[in-house]
N, C-alpha and C positions, 0 to 999 in steps of 0.2 A: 504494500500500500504506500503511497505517497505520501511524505511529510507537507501538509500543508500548512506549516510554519515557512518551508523554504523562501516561497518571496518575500516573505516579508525581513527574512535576514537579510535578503540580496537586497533589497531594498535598503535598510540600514544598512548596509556597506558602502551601499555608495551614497546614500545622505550624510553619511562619517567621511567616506572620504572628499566628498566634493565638500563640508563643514574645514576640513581638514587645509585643504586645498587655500580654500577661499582665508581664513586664520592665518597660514603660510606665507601669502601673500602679504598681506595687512603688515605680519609681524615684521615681515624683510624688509619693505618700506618704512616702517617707524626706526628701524636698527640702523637702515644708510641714515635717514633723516636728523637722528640724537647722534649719530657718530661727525655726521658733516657738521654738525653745530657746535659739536664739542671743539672739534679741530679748529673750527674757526676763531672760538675764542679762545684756548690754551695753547696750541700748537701743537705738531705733530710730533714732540723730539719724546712723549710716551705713547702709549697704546690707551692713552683715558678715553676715549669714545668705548673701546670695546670692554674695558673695564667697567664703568659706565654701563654698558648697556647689559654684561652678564651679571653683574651685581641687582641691580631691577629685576631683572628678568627672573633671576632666583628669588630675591622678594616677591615675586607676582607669584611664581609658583608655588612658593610655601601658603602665602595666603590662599591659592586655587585646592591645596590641599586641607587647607581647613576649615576650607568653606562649606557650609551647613546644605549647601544645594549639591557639594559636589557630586555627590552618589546618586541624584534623582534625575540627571539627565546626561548619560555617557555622550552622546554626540555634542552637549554643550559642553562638556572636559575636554572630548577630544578637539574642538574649536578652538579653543583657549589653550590648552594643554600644550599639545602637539602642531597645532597650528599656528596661532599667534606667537607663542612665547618660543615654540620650536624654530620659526621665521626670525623671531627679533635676538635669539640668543644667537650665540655665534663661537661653539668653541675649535672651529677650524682657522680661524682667524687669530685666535688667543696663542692656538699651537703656531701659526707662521710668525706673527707677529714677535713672539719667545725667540722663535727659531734666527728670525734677523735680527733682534737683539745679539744675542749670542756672536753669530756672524760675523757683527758690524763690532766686536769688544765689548760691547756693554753687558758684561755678563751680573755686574751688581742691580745694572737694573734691571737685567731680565728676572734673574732669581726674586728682585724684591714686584717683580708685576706676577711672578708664579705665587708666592707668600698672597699678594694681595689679593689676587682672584681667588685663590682657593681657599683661603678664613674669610675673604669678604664675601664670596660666596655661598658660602656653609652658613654662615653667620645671618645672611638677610634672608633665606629660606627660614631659618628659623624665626628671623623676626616678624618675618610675612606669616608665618602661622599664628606668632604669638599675639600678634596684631588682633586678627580676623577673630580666634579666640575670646579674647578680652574683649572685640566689641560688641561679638555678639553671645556673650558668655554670660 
């Protein structure tokens, strides 16, 4: 006999992934858009746009993780989740960016943008949960 659940999964697969899609999008253009802004005012001689942008981006996640809706709508997680934030974060950029540090001699400050990204990282997921938490706690 036939699962007559089937379309209705195939169907959310591709409402996930066209949600997915569309988040992806949005995210990559907010990520150029705060990285070109940052450069503009700071200059380029760090990687602060993309520290910057993965430091938020971890922020936004941890709050999406402790958000009271997250469990009652998978296609709006994975929007936001994997889409937007997956779009605006950026840790192939963080590994090139290291990688020309290094390259270029600056190896104190690559070591000190790896130190930064990875506690400032860890650090605003938590505070994005402890956030959402506390305001709606």
């Amino acid at each position: 006999m036939r699962d007559r659940a089937a379309p209705v999964s195939g169907l959310f697969s591709i409402v996930t992934l066209a949600a997915v899609s569309a988040g992806c999008a949005i995210g990559a253009v907010a990520r150029f858009e705060v990285s070109r802004r940052i450069v503009q005012r700071v200059g380029d001689s760090f990687p602060w746009g993309t520290l910057v942008v993965n430091v938020t981006g971890c922020m936004s996640a941890g709050a999406l993780l402790a958000s009271p809706g997250a469990s009652a709508s998978p296609v709006w997680v994975a929007f936001l989740g994997a889409g937007i934030l997956g779009g605006y974060t950026t840790v192939s950029s963080f590994g090139l960016e290291t990688a020309l540090m290094f390259r270029r001699g600056h190896a104190s400050g690559a070591l000190a943008y790896v130190g930064a990204s990875m506690f400032g990282c860890v650090a605003a997921t938590g505070l994005g949960a402890a956030l959402v938490l506390w305001l709606t706690g």
